[in-house]
N, C-alpha and C positions, 0 to 999 in steps of 0.2 A: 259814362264819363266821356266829356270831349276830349277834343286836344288839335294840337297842330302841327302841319307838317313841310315842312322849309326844305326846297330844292336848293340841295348840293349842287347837283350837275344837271342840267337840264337836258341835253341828248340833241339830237339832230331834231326829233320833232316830237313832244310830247305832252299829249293833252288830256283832260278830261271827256272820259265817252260813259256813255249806259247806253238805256236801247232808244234814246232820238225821240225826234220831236213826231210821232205820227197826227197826219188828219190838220197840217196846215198847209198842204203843196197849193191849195185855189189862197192864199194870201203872201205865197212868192217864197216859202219856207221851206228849203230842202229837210228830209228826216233825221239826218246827220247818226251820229251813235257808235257805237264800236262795228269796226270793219266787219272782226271775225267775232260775232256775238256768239256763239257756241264758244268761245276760248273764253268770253268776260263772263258768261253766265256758270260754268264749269269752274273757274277761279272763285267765284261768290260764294258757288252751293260749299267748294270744301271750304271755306271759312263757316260756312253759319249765317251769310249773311243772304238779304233779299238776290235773287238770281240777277237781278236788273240795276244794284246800287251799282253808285259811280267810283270808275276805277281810273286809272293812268292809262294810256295806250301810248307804248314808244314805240319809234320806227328807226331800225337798223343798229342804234349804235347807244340804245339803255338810257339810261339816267340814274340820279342817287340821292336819297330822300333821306330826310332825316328828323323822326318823330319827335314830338316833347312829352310824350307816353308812349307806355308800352303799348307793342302792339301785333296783333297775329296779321300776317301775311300769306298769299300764294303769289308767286311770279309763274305767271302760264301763258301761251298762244305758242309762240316762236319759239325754242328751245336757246338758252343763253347762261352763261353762268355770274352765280348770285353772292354774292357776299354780306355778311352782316360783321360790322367793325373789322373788315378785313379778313375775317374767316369764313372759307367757303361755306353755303349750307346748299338747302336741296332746292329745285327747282321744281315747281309741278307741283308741290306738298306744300301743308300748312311751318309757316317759320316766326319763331317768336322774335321779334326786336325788341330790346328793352330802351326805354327814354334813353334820348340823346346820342343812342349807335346810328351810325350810316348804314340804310341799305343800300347796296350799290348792286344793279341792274345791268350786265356788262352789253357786249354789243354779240349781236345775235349769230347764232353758229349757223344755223336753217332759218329761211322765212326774211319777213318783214317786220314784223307787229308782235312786240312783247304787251301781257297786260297786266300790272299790278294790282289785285285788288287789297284793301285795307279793312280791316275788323271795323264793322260798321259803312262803309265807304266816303269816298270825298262828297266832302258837306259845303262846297258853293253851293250860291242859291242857282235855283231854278228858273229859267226862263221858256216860256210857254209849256211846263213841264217837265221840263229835262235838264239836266245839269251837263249837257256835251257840250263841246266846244264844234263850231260850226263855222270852215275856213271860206267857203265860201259867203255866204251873209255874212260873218262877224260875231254871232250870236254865240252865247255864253261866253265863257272865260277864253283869256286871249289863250294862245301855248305856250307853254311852261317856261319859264327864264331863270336864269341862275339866280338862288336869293327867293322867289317869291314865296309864299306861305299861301297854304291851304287849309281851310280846317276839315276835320275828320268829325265824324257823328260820330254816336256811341254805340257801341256794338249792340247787336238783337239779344244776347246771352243765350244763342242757340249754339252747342260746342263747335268746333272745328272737329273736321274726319280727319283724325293724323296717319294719313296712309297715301301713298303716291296711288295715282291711277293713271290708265292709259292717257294718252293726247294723241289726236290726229297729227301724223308727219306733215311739214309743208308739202306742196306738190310737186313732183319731180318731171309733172308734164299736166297743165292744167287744161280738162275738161270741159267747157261748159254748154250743158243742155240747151237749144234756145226752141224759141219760136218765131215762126217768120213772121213780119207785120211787123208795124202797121204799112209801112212804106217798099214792101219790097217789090210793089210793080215799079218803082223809080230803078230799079237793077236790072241788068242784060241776065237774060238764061245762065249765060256763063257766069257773071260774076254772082250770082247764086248758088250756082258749081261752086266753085272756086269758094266762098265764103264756107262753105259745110264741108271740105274735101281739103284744102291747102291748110298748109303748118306756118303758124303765127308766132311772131314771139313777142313776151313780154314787153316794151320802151319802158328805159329808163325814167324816162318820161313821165310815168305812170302818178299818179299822188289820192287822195282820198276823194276828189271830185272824179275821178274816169282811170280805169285802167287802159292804157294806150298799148297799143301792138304796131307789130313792124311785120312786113311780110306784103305780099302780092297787093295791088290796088284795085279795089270793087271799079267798075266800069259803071258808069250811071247810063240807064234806058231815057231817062226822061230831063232836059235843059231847066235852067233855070232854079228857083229860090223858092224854100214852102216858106207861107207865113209862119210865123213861130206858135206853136204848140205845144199840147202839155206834155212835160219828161216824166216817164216812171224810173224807180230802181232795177237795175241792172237793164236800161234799154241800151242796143248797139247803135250808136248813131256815127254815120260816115261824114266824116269832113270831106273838105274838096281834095285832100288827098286820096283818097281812095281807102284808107287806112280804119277798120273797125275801133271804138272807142266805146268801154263798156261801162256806163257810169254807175259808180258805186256811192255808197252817203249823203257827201257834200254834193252831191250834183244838179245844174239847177233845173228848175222846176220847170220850164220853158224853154223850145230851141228850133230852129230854123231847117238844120240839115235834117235829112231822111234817118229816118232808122228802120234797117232792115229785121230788124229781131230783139225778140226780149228776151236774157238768160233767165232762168228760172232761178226764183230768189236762194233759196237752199245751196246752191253753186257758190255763190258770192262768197262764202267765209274762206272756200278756198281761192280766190283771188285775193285776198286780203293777204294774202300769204307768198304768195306769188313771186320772186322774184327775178328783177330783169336777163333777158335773159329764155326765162324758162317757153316753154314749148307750151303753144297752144292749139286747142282744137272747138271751134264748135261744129256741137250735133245736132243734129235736128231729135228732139224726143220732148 
């Protein structure tokens, strides 16, 4: 059975993700998808549904949905408190909504990125594959606004696991693994030191196209401008501030400045998580 689903409150920023548009970066397409795909894939399995349908992804301050069918839910990534027609339920677990109750998705206690998944998941159509919303191209659905209507597919009829499980904590000092290259003869000795040894922090700054950091500024070895070239996920590429920027999703496919290092992709969920603020480190492994 279909049905649909009309945003109450739409949240500081809340869109449709699944896992992205892979294998169109050579036609100018970033892969877009949910930040912390271990949180949207681990929301899906305990419904029942495919690990990769399409879910909500809010950022900091929830949202509130409200079905025209019943409908099973998990609210998982970020840890946040959940309500259905004003009574609290569980978060991290399967929760029944029945037609026409508000779930309301509060604003987040730890973290960034809440993820709603829905029995069946959101049923916009798909564009080159994927039903994400993509801020930098434009591509799928715009982000959420008060008032607009989604529809929902119909559930798989695989049951829901009615049991809480663990979730990864946000991080309390984030990690991440890189590797040096392609660009890091454009960097002095030291700011190579300095990049794998010095403590970073989060910018506020930060959004689904590049996590931005604040802290020491890399010294460039080498003057002047690359042509622009191809971006992968999670490359660190340095602006003229000196300042690491680690692009995550939305990021684009092409870019000019040096990148000194690629984080290893498995890291990234816990940047999704991240918030400003938090302590960072990369390592060389």
């Amino acid at each position: 059975m279909t049905g649909k689903l009309t945003t109450v409150r739409a949240g500081a920023l809340t869109t449709v993700q699944d896992a992205g548009r892979r294998g169109h970066a050579h036609l100018g397409v970033p892969r877009s998808g949910a930040l912390d795909a271990p949180a949207m894939r681990l929301a899906n399995r305990l419904l029942g549904n495919d690990p990769d349908a399409a879910v909500l992804e809010t950022t900091l301050t929830g949202c509130a949905v409200r079905p025209d069918r019943a409908v099973t839910v998990v609210v998982g990534g970020a840890p946040c408190p959940v309500t259905v027609a004003g009574r609290p339920v569980a978060w991290g677990a399967p929760v029944r909504v029945p037609a026409g109750a508000v779930l309301d998705v509060g604003p987040v206690t730890a973290g960034v990125r809440a993820y709603v998944a829905l029995g069946g998941g959101v049923a916009v159509e798909p564009v080159l594959g994927s039903r994400s919303t993509d801020l930098l191209s434009g591509l799928g659905p715009a982000p959420l606004r008060d008032g607009d209507v989604l529809p929902l597919a119909t559930p798989t009829g695989r049951a829901a696991i009615p049991v809480a499980v663990p979730w990864p904590a946000p991080p309390a000092e984030l990690v991440l693994p890189v590797r040096l290259g392609p660009r890091a003869d454009w960097f002095t000795p030291a700011a190579l030191r300095t990049f794998t040894s010095a403590a970073y922090q989060v910018s506020p700054h930060s959004n689904r196209i590049g996590l931005r950091t604040e802290g020491p500024a890399l010294e460039r070895a080498a003057a002047g401008e690359l042509p622009s070239e191809g971006m992968v996920l999670g490359a660190v590429q340095v602006p003229p501030d000196g300042r690491p920027v680690v692009f995550l999703h939305d990021h684009p496919t092409t870019g000019g400045y040096p990148v000194i290092a690629v984080v290893t992709e498995a890291a990234l969920a816990a940047a999704a998580q991240a918030t400003a603020g938090t302590p960072v480190r990369f390592v060389l492994g």
